[in-house]
N, C-alpha and C positions, 0 to 999 in steps of 0.2 A: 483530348486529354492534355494537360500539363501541369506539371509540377516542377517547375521550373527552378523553385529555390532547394530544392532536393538536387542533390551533383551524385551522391554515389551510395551503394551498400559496401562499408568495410570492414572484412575480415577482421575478429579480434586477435586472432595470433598469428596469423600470415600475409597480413597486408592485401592480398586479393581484394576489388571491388568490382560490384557486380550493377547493375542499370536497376536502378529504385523503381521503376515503372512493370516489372515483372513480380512477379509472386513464385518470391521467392524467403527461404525460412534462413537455412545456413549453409555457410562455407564447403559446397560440394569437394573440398580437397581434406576435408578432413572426416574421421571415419563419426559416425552417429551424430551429436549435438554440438560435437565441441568446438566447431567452427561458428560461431554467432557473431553476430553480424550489430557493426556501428550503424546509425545514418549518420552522414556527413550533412552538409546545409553551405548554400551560399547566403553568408549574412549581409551581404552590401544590399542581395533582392528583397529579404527580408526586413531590414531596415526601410526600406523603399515604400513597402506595404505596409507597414506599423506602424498606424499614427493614432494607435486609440490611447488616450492621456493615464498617463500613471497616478491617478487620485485615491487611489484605492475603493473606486465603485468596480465590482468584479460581477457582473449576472452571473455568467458560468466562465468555463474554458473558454468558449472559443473567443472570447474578448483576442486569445492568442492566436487568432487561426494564423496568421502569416506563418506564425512558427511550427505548425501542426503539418504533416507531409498526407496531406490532403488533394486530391484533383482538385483546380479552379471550379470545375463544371461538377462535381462531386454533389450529392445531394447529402445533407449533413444530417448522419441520424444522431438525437440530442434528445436527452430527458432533461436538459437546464443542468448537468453534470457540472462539478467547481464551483466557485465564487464560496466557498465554503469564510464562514466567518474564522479570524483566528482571537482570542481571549486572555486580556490578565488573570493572572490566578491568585492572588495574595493568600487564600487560605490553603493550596495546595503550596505557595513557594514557604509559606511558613511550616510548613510539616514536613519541607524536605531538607530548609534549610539553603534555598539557593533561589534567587527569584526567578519564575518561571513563568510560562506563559503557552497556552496551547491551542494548534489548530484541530480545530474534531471536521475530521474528511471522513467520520462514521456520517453525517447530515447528506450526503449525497443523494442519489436519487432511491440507489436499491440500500446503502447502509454501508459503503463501503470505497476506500478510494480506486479502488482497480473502477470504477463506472470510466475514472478518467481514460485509461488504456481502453475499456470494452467502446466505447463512444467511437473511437478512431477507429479499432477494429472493422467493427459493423460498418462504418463508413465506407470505407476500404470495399470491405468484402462485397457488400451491393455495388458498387461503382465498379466492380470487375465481371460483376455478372455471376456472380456464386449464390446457389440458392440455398446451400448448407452451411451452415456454420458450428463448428465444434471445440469443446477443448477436454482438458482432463482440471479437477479441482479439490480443494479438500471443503469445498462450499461456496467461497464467496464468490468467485469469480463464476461461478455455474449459475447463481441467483444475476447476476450482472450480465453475465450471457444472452440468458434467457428473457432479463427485460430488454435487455435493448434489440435480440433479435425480435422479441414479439411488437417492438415498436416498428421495426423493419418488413414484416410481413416475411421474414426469414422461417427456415426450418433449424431448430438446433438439439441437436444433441451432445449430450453431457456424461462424461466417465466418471465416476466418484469413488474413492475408497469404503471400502464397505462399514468402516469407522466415521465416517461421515457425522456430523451432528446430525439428529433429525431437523431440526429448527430451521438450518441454513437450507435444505434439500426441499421442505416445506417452498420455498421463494421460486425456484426454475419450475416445479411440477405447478404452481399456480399460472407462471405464465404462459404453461404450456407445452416447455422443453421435453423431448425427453432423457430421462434419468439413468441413465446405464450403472449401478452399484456393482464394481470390479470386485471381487473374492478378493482381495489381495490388498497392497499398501499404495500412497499416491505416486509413488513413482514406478510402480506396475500400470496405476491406471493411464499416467502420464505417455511410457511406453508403446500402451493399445491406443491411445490416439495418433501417436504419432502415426502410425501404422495403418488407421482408420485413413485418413489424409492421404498417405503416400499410393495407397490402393483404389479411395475413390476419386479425389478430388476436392474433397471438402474445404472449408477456410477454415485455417486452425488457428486460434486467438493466443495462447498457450503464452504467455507474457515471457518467459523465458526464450523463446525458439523466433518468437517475431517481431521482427526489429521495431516494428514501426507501435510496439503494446508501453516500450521504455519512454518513445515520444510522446505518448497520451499522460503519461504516471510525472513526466517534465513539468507538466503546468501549474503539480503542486509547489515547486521550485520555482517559479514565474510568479505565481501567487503571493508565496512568502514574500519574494525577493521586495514585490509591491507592496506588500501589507506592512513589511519592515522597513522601507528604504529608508525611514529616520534613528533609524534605534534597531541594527542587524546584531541576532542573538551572537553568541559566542559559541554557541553550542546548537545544534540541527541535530534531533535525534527522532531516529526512526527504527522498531520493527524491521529483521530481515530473517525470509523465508530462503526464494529464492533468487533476491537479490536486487531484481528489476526496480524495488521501488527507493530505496534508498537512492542507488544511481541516477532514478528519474529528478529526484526530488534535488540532487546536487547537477547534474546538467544546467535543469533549468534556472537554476540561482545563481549557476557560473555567469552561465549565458547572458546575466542580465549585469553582472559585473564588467564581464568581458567587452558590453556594448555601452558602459561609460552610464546604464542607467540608475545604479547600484553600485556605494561606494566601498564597501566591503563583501566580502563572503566567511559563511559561518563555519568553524568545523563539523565535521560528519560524526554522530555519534552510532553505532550501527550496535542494535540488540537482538541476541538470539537468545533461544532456551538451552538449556546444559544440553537437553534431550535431541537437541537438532543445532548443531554448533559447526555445521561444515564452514560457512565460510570464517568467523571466526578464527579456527584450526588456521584457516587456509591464513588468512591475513596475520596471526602469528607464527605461521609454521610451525606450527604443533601436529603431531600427525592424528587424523581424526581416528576414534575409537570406534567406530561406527559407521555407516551408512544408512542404518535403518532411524527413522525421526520417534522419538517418546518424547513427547508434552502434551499437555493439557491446551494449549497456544496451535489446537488446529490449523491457522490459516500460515503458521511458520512453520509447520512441522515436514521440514524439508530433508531429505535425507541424502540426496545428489543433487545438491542446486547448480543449474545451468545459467546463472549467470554471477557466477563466483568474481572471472575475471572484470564486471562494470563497477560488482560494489566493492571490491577490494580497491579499484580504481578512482572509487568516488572518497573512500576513507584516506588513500594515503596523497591523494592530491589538496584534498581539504585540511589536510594536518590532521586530522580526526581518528577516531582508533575504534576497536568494537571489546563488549564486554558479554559478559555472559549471567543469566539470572536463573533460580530453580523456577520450580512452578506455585512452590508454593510463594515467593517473591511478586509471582505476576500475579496470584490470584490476590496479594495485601493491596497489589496497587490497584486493581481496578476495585477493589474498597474506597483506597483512599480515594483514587480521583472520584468516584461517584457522589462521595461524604463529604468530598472539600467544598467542589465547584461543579455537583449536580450534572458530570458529562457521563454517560452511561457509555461503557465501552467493551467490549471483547476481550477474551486475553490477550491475546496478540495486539489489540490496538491499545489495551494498558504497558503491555511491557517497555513501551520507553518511560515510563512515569520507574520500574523498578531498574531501568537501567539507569537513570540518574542517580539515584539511592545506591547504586553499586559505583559506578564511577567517583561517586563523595566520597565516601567509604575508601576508595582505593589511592584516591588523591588525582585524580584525573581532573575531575571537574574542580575548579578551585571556588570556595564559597562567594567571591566578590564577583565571579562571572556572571553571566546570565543565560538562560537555558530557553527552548522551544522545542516541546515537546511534540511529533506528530500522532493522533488517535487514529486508526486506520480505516478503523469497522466498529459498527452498531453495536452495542449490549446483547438487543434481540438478539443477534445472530447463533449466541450460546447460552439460553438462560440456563441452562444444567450447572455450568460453571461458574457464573453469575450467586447459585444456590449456595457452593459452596464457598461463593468470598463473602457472603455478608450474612448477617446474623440470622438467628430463625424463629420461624416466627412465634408471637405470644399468646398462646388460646387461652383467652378467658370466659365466662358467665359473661350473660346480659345481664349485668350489675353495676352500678357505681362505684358500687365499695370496690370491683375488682379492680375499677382504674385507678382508686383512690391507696389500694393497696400499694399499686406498682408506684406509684407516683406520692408517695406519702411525703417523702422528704421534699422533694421541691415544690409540692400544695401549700407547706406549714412556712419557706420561704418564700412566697409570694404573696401572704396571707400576712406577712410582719410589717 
């Protein structure tokens, strides 16, 4: 085994580091979760190893393996995860009023970017000799789970809120997972994993609690950092749940600044629901009203995020700030982005499109800026909600005249 460009596991709030070669989740000095754990990196090994050319040809991730805390000897489980394309938008920066441009990490392999974190995960976990692999989810990461352990020849099982989408739950039970539906809310189910884990041994993927779930969610920030390095947005906005991926997504962009490949960095824009606003609260000290998550934005609906202190870390380091949207705001934008530029997206993976429309609005975003939106997950993933952003549908007669009904005014205009 080696991993040699990995130096340490460190404590986010007491410094402790612990040997990255063990399996290990969090900060045994602190009481439950709240010790969660950095990796550190030696970047001079890294540099050493990294010589694939920044042209922007991406197949997947692992273009970045040097930078992924991976054994050398590791067998790499991969569905072609990453290389996701990112897109001008002119008919979306026209409806918002700010030019904008977006990557859809919904194209992944299962429909969602956590594939990046589950890739590593499973990697990991086989290379350690673990036959089980588990987490807790409100969907997507249970459908991500579940395809990459059944690429793995792994056993997995999966905790879900018992509000789960059906749609999302549909993806693990086909690959085979099984499905555990918790009586309870996701951080009840979140809980009984933990617990599953600490009693049998299981590997638990749980993006919050394992350090090495933030370095997989990195790549989308490696990505950018390549996709932009002639024209770096002004603006990096992403979706946050439980925190992991915004912080992924600003690591790896730092990373790529910080090694001279990359001549700027963007600010962090970070979007929650009203109905799930911990970190938010937390990043303006506002005290939260709640701890239970309401939105319609499932795969956000966080109600004790465990990685508060990465993405707070990742906003105020980036100059960047976070705003907060209803749900009926998330369910206009995944209208609009679907009506502008044809990207079909979840609520959660639309709400950066209404978190820019809130930050214009508030004077945050300034109209001569430039923006890059991140989509996180697939459409599929919740047509229920999907039903309710966009119009419904037209029953008519097999008749002409019925189309000619709806359509009278612009027949007689195309017809002059």
């Amino acid at each position: 085994m080696a991993m040699n460009h990995v130096t340490t596991l460190e404590c986010t709030l007491c410094g402790a580091t612990y040997d990255p070669d063990q399996v290990i989740y969090t900060c045994p000095e602190h009481e439950g979760v709240k010790g969660i754990l950095e990796v550190n990196y030696d970047y001079d090994s890294i540099q050493d190893n990294f010589d694939a050319p920044l042209d922007g040809d991406i197949r997947s991730q692992w273009k970045y393996s040097a930078f992924l805390p991976v054994d050398d000897d590791a067998d790499i489980i991969s569905l072609k995860e990453g290389g996701t394309d990112h897109y001008n938008a002119p008919q979306l920066s026209e409806r918002l009023g700010v030019e904008t441009r977006v990557k859809d990490d919904g194209r992944n392999p299962t429909g969602v970017l956590k594939d990046r974190a589950t890739s590593v995960a499973v990697t990991k976990a086989r290379h350690a000799g673990r036959d089980v692999i588990t987490c807790a989810s409100t969907g997507n990461a249970a459908a991500s789970l579940a395809g990459y352990a059944a690429r793995a020849g792994m056993d997995c099982r999966i905790f879900v809120p018992g509000n789960a989408p059906e749609e999302k739950l549909a993806q693990p039970l086909v690959y085979g997972a099984d499905v555990l539906g918790v009586n309870g809310s996701y951080d009840e189910a979140y809980d009984l994993s933990l617990e599953v884990t600490e009693s049998y041994g299981w590997y638990n993927r749980n993006a919050a609690i394992n350090p090495f779930q933030v370095e997989g969610k990195r790549t989308v920030g490696h990505e950018l950092a390549e996709q932009t390095q002639d024209d770096v947005p002004d603006w990096l906005v992403f979706s946050m749940g439980d925190g992991c991926t915004i912080y992924g997504g600003w690591k790896g962009f730092r990373e790529f600044y910080d090694l001279g490949y990359v001549d700027d960095t963007p600010k962090m824009l970070g979007v929650q629901a009203e109905g799930a606003s911990a970190i938010h609260d937390a990043f303006h000290r506002h005290e939260s009203a709640s701890d239970v998550a309401e939105t319609i934005a499932d795969s956000i609906a966080v109600g004790r995020p465990r990685n508060t202190v990465k993405a707070c870390r990742a906003l105020e380091e980036s100059g960047g700030t976070s705003v907060l949207v209803s749900d009926e705001e998330i369910l206009d934008a995944e209208r609009i982005l679907g009506s502008t530029e044809g990207i079909y997206a979840e609520p959660a993976g639309a709400a950066p499109v209404a978190g820019v429309r809130a930050a214009l609005a508030d004077g945050i975003i300034e109209e001569d800026e430039t923006v890059l939106v991140v989509v996180t997950g697939y459409g599929l993933k919740d047509t229920k909600s999907a039903m309710k952003a966009g119009d419904e549908v037209q029953h008519i007669d097999a008749d002409l005249l019925e189309v000619e009904r709806l359509y009278h005014d612009e027949l007689i205009r195309h017809s002059d």
